[in-house]
BAPATOR-350116 format. One line per 5 residues: number of its first residue (from 1); their letters; for each residue x, y, z of C-alpha. Coordinates in steps of 0.05 Angstrom, whole numbers, plus 5000, padded with zeros to 4 digits. Layout:
N
NUM = a = X/Y/Z | ...
//
This chain:
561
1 = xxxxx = 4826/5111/5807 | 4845/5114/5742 | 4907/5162/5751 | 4934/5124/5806 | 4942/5061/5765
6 = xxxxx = 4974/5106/5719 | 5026/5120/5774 | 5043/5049/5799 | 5054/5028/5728 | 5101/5082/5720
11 = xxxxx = 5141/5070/5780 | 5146/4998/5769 | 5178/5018/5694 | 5219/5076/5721 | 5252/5060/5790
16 = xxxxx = 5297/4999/5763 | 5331/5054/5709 | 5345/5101/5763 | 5347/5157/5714 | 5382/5124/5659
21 = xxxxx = 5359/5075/5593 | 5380/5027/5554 | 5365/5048/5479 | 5379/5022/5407 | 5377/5080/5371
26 = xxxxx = 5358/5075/5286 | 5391/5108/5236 | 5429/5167/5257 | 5441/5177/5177 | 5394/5205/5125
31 = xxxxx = 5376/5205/5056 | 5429/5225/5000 | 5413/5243/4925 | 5448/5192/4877 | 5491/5241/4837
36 = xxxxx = 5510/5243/4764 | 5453/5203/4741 | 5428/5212/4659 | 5387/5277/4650 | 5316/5277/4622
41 = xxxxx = 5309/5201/4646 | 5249/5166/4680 | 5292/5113/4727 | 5271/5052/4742 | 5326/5017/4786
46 = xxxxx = 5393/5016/4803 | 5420/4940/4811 | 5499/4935/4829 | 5533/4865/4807 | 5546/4825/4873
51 = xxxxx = 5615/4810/4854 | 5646/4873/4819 | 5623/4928/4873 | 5641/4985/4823 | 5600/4950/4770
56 = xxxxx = 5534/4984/4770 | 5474/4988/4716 | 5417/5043/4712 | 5350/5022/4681 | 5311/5081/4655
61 = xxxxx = 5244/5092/4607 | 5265/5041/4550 | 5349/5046/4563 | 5407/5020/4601 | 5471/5054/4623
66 = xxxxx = 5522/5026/4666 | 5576/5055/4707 | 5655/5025/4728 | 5659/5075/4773 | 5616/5061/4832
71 = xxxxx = 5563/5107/4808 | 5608/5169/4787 | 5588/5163/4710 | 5539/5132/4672 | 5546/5112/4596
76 = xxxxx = 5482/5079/4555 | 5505/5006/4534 | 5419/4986/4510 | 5373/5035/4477 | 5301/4999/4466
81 = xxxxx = 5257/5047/4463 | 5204/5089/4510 | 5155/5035/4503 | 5202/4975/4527 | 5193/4962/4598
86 = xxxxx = 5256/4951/4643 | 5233/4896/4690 | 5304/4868/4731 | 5371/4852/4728 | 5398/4779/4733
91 = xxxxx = 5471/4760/4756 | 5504/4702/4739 | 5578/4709/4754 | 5600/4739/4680 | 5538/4739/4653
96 = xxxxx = 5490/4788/4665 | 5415/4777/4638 | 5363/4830/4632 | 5287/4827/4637 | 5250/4866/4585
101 = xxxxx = 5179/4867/4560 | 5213/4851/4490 | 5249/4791/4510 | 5308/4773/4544 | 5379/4796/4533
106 = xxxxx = 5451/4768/4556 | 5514/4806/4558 | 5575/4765/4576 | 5620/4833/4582 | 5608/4866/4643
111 = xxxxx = 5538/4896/4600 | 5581/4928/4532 | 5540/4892/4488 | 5478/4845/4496 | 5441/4796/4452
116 = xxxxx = 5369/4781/4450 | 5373/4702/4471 | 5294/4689/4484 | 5233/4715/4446 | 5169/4691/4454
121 = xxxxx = 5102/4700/4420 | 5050/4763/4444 | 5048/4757/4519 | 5104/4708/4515 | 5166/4760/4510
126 = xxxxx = 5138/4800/4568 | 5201/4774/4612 | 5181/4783/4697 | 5235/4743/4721 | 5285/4697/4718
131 = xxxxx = 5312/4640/4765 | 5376/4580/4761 | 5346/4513/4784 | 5385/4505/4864 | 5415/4442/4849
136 = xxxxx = 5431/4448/4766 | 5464/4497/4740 | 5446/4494/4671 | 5367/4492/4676 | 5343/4561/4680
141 = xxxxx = 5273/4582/4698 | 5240/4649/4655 | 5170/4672/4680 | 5133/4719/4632 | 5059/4742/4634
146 = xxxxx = 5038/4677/4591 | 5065/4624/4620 | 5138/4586/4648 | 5187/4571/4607 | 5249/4526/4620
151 = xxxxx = 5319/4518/4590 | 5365/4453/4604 | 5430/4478/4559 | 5438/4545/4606 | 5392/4583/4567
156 = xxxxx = 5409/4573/4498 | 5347/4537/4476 | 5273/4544/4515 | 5217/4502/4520 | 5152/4525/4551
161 = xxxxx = 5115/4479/4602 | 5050/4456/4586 | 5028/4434/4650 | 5007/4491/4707 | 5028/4551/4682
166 = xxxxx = 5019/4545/4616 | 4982/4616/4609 | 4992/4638/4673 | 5022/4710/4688 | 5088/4688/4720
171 = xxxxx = 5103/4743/4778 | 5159/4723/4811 | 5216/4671/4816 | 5255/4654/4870 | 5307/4598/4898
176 = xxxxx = 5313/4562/4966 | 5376/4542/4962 | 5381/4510/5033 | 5319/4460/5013 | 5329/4460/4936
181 = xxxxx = 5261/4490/4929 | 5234/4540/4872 | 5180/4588/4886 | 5135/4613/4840 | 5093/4674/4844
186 = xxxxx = 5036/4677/4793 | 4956/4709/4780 | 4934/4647/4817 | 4983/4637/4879 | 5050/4620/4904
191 = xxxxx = 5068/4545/4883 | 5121/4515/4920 | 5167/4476/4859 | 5221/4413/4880 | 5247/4402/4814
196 = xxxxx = 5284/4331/4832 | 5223/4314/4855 | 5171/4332/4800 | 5125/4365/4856 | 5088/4421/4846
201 = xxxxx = 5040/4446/4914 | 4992/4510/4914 | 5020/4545/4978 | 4981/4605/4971 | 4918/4627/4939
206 = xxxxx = 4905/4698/4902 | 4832/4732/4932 | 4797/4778/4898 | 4768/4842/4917 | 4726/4871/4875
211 = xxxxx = 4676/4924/4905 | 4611/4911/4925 | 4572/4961/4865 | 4613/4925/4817 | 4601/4844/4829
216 = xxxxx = 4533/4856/4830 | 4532/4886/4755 | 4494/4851/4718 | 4530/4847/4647 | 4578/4782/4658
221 = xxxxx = 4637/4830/4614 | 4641/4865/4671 | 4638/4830/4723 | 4702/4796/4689 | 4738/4858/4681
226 = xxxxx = 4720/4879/4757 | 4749/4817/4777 | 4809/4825/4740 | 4827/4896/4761 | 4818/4878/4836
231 = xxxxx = 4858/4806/4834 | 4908/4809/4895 | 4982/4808/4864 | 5043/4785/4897 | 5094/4840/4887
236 = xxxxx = 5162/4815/4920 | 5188/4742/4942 | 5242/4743/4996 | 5276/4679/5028 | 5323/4698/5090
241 = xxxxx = 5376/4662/5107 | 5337/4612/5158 | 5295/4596/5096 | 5228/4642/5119 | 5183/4651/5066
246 = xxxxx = 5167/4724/5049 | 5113/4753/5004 | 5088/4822/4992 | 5013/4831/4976 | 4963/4884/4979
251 = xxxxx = 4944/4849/5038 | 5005/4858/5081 | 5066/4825/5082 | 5068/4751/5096 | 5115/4701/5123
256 = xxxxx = 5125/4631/5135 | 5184/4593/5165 | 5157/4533/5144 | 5168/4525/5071 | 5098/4559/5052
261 = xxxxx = 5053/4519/5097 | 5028/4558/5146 | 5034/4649/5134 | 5027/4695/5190 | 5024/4775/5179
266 = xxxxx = 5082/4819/5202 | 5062/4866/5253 | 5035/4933/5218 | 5044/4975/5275 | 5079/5044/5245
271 = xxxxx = 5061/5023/5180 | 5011/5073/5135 | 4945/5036/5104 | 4970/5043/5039 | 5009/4989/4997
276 = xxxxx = 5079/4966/5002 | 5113/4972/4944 | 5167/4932/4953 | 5204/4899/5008 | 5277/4886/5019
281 = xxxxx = 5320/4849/5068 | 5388/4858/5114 | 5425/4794/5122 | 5471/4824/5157 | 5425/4859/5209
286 = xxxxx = 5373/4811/5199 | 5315/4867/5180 | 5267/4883/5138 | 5253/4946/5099 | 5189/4965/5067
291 = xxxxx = 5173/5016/5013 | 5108/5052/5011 | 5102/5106/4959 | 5118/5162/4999 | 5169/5131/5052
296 = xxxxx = 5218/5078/5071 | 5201/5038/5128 | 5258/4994/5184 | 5218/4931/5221 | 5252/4939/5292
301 = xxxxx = 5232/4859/5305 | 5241/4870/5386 | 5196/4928/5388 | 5145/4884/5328 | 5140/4961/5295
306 = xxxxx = 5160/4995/5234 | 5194/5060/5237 | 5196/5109/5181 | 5263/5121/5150 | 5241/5187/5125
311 = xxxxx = 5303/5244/5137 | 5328/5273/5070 | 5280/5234/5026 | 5227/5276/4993 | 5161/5243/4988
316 = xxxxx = 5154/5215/4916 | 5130/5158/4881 | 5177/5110/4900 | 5180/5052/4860 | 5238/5001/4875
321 = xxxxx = 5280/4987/4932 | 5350/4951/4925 | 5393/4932/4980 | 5478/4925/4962 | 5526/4892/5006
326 = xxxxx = 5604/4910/5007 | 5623/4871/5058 | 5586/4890/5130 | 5564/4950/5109 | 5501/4957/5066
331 = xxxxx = 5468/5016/5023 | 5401/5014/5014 | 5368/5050/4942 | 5307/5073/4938 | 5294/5093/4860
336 = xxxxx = 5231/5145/4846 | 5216/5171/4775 | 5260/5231/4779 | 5319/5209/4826 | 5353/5152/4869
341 = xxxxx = 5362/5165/4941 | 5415/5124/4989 | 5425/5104/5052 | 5487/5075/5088 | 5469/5013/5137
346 = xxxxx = 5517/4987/5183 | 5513/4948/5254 | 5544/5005/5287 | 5498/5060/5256 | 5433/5016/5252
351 = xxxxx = 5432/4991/5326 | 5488/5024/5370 | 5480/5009/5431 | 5484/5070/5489 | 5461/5092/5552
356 = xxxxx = 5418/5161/5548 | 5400/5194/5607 | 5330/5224/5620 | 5297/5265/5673 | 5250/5219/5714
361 = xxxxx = 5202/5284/5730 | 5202/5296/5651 | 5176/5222/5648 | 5127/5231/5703 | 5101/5293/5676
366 = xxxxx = 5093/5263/5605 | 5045/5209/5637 | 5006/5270/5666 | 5003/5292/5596 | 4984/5235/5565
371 = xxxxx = 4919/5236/5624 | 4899/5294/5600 | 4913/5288/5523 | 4843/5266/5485 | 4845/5185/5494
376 = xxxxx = 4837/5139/5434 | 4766/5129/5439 | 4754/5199/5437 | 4790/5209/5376 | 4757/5153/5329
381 = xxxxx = 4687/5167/5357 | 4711/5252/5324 | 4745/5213/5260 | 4687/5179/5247 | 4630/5240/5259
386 = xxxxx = 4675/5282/5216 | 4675/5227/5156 | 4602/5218/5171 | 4608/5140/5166 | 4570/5125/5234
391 = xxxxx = 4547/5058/5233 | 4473/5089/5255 | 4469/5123/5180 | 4455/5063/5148 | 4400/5045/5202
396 = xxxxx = 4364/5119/5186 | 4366/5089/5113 | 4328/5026/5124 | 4275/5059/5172 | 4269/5109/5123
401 = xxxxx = 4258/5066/5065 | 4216/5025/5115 | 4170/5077/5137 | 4159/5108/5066 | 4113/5049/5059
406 = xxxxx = 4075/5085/5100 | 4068/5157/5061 | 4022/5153/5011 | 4033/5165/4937 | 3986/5215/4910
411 = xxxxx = 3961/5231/4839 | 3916/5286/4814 | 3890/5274/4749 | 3833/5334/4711 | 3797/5315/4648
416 = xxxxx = 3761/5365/4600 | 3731/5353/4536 | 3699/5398/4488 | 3663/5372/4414 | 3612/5407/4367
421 = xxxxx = 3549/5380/4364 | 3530/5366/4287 | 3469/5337/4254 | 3444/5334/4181 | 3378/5341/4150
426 = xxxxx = 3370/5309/4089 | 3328/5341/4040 | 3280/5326/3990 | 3303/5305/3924 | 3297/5378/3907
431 = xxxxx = 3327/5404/3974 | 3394/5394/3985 | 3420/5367/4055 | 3426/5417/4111 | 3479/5401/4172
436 = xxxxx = 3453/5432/4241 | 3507/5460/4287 | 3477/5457/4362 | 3508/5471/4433 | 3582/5450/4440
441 = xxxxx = 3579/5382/4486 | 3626/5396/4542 | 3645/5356/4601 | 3698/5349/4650 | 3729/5313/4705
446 = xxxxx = 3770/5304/4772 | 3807/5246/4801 | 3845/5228/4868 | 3887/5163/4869 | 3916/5153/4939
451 = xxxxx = 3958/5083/4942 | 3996/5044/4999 | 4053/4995/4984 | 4047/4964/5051 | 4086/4905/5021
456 = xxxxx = 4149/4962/5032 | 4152/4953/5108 | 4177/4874/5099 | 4228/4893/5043 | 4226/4942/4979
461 = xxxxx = 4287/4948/4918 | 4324/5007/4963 | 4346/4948/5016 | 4397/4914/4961 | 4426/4985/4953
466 = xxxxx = 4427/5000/5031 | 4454/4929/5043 | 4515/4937/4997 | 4526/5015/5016 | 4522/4988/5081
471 = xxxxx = 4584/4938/5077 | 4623/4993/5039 | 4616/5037/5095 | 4635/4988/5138 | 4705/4965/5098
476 = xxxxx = 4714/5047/5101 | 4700/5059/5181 | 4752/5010/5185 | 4800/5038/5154 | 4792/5104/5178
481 = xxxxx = 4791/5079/5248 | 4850/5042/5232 | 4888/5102/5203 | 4875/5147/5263 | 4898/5091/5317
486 = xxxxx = 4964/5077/5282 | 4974/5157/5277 | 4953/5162/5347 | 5001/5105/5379 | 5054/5127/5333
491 = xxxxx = 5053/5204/5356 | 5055/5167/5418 | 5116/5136/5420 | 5155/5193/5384 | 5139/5234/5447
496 = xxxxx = 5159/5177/5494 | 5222/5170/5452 | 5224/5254/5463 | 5232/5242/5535 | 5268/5178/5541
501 = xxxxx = 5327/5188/5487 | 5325/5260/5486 | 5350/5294/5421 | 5429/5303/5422 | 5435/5367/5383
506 = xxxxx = 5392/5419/5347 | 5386/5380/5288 | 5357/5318/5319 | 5311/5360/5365 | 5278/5394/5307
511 = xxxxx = 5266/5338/5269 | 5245/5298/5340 | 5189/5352/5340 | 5175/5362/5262 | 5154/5289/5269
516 = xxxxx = 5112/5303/5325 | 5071/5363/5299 | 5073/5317/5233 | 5035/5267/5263 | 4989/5313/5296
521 = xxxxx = 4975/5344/5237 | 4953/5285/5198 | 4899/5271/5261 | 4876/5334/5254 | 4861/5319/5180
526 = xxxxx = 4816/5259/5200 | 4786/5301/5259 | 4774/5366/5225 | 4827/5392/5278 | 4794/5368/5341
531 = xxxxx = 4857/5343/5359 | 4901/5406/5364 | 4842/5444/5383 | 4840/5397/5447 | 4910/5408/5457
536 = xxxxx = 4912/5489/5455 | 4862/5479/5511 | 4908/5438/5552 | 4964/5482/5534 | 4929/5543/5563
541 = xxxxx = 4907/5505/5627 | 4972/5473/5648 | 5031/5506/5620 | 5082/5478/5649 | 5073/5421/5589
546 = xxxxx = 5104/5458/5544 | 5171/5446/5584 | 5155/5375/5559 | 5181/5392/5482 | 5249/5445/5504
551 = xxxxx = 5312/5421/5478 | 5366/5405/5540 | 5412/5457/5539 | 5472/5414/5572 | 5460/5368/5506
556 = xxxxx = 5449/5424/5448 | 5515/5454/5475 | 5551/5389/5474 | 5540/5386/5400 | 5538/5446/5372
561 = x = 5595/5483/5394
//
């Protein structure tokens, strides 16, 4: 029963093609290696002025360089030293500001020389970010990790506020120009500024997740310093053109479309469990892209999935992304430690629009596949064995601590004891004393102490332990189970995209099934190979799968010669 509603849901998807889809294929580009860059440099960013397109700067370790060349050569214009932090770039027409953790510096030449216009006390030159007030000009926001500060003569003299953020760690800044809005991204929350109207709202609140084993130490130090390492940071504000709130957390990304009230998660689906780094956004094709540390991620928003953008980028730290626009076409920058990789975005490259042909009996013999392949439920129950977090492990520890109430503790105790016996005979006043020596006096002894701490069956000390253990392993099942799914579904629909928009040349079909057997790989890592052991199985059994993954000769041809 189960196969033949397999088979009426495929006919109902496949007969109104009749042998033929409608696709938007992504990215038919890859990954390029920024050339020319400074030698023996840890980069930071890249940031290109919005209005000079061959303008470009290049923050390293503790220097600047900048380039008139689109790119082609690099000279250093600011040398502050390994220990300065780089934080951002600021354009303001023909000024050009730069964040440091030293202060902050203007250049009013295209970046040949800068001046150090604000300097604050310890904590206080630490510069995040730096914002114009949406209807005035001339007031400009600076957040730094103590506190807001404001300038009304276009940042020639500062004042700090002394209200809400007077020693808060300021994050983020950002401008909605469309409502005249200013958010503000601290250690507490987002706050939602309107300058002209002196109104200041909490629109989101910072959680903390601290582990279980360390809230419950008992030194209150600690606990403080737990707290602090684990405080939830917003990483990235982005406002889109329609005035959608976006946020970057370790929780996911977040948006709201209205004006910070109300935040709902972007789908995760093709999205690792590990953090985004850093988020960027198309205007022109009305996208998102998200930065993990090993990949690049494209949100297809009518699919609600991410999908790796990983061709001709090695897998590095990756630290910022920065988006460029030259009219409609885009290049995308991601900057890791040792290089800067690009990527060229346009409409007709991101989403062109074409008609692929597919076999239907390929189709119809992928959905006998997919019977036969090991189903979802078979693969977290293997996940979960292999990580040895079954939820029935914590129940063997609280019978077991249960029932040791009752085992008995045992103790065998001896005693021994040997003395000389001594007595004295006193003389006569001519006799002196005399001491008798008799038998030794010896004695010994056995005990047996057999106790029951019945009082163990109702609760015992081990239960705290077992209780927090217990919600650890719980936080981790998750996560596993969640890991393998999205690997599973994602595997998935790389061979349903296999099938339906075959490959159009060599290249694309190895990389179509490098993906594939990449994806299979990392389920065997969370199933101690069950997975591909499963597979070789179905392999030898029905054979004629393996015409499932053979490049079409008719299309390989076509390209390649």
């Amino acid at each position: 029963m189960k196969r033949l509603k397999i088979y009426i849901l495929v006919f109902i998807y496949v007969l109104p093609l009749w042998g033929a889809v409608y696709t938007k294929c992504a990215f038919g580009q890859s990954w390029q290696t920024v050339p020319y860059l400074p030698p023996n440099e840890q980069t930071k960013f890249i940031a290109v002025h919005p209005e000079k397109s061959a303008l470009s700067f290049l923050a390293t370790n503790g220097n600047l360089y900048a380039s008139t060349s689109h790119g082609e050569d690099w000279k250093q214009v600011l040398r502050l030293g390994s220990n300065t932090e780089i934080y951002d770039l600021h354009f303001d027409h023909d000024r050009i500001f730069l964040l440091t953790s030293e202060g902050l510096y203007e250049s009013k030449n295209e970046g040949k020389k800068w001046k150090k216009i604000f300097s604050g006390f310890q904590g206080e030159n630490s510069v995040r970010s730096l914002i114009q007030d949406p209807t005035r000009k001339n007031i400009l926001y600076l957040g730094t990790e103590r506190g807001l500060f404001i300038s009304r003569d276009n940042g020639r003299k500062w004042e700090k506020t002394t209200q809400t953020f007077e020693h808060h760690l300021i994050n983020k800044l950002k401008a909605d120009t469309q409502n005249n809005e200013l958010f503000v991204a601290t250690d507490k929350g987002l706050y939602r500024m309107i300058p002209q109207q002196n109104r200041l709202d909490r629109v989101y609140v910072i959680r903390t997740a601290a582990s279980l084993e360390e809230l419950e130490d008992p030194e209150p130090e600690k606990l403080e310093e737990n707290l602090e390492r684990h405080t939830e940071q917003i990483k990235t504000i982005l406002i889109t053109p329609l005035s959608s709130v976006v946020i970057v957390t370790e929780n996911g990304i977040l948006l709201s479309e209205d004006e910070g009230n109300y935040w709902e998660r972007l789908p995760e689906s093709g999205l690792p469990k590990t953090p985004i780094i850093d988020l960027a956004y198309s205007n022109s094709q009305n996208t998102f892209f998200a930065a993990t540390e090993k990949s690049v991620y494209l949100y297809i928003s009518d699919e609600k999935r991410w999908k790796e953008l990983s061709f001709g980028l090695p897998a590095q730290n990756i630290e910022r992304l920065t988006l460029v626009s030259s009219g409609e076409a885009e290049t995308l920058y991601a900057a890791t430690k040792t290089a800067i990789y690009k990527i060229m975005i346009d409409s007709s490259l991101l989403f062109p629009d074409q008609i692929r042909t597919f076999s239907p009996e390929q189709w119809n013999l992928l959905v006998q596949f997919f019977y036969y392949e090991p189903n979802i439920g078979a693969v977290q129950k293997q996940a979960i064995r292999y990580a040895n977090v079954n939820k029935n492990k914590t129940k063997k520890w609280q019978w077991t601590s249960r029932i040791k109430a009752l085992v008995p503790s045992l103790s065998v105790g001896k005693d021994f004891s040997a003395a000389d016996t001594v007595d004295i005979d006193r003389g006569s006043t001519n006799e002196p004393d005399r001491y008798i020596v008799g038998p030794p006096d010896k004695s010994k002894s056995w005990n047996l102490d057999v106790k029951w701490e019945l009082s163990d069956l109702i609760w015992n000390s081990a239960q705290t332990s077992i209780d927090s253990r217990e919600k650890l392993m719980v936080e981790l099942r998750g996560d596993i189970l969640s890991e393998v799914t999205r690997l599973y579904y994602e595997r998935r629909r790389a061979q349903i995209e296999f099938v339906l928009r075959p490959p159009q040349d060599s290249f694309d079909y190895a990389n179509a099934l490098l993906r594939i057997d990449e994806l299979t790989a990392h389920i065997d890592a969370l199933t101690n190979g069950f997975f591909t052991e499963q597979l070789n199985l179905i392999y030898s059994k029905y054979p004629e799968f393996q015409t499932l993954w053979v490049l079409n000769e008719a299309a390989s041809n076509s390209k390649t010669t």
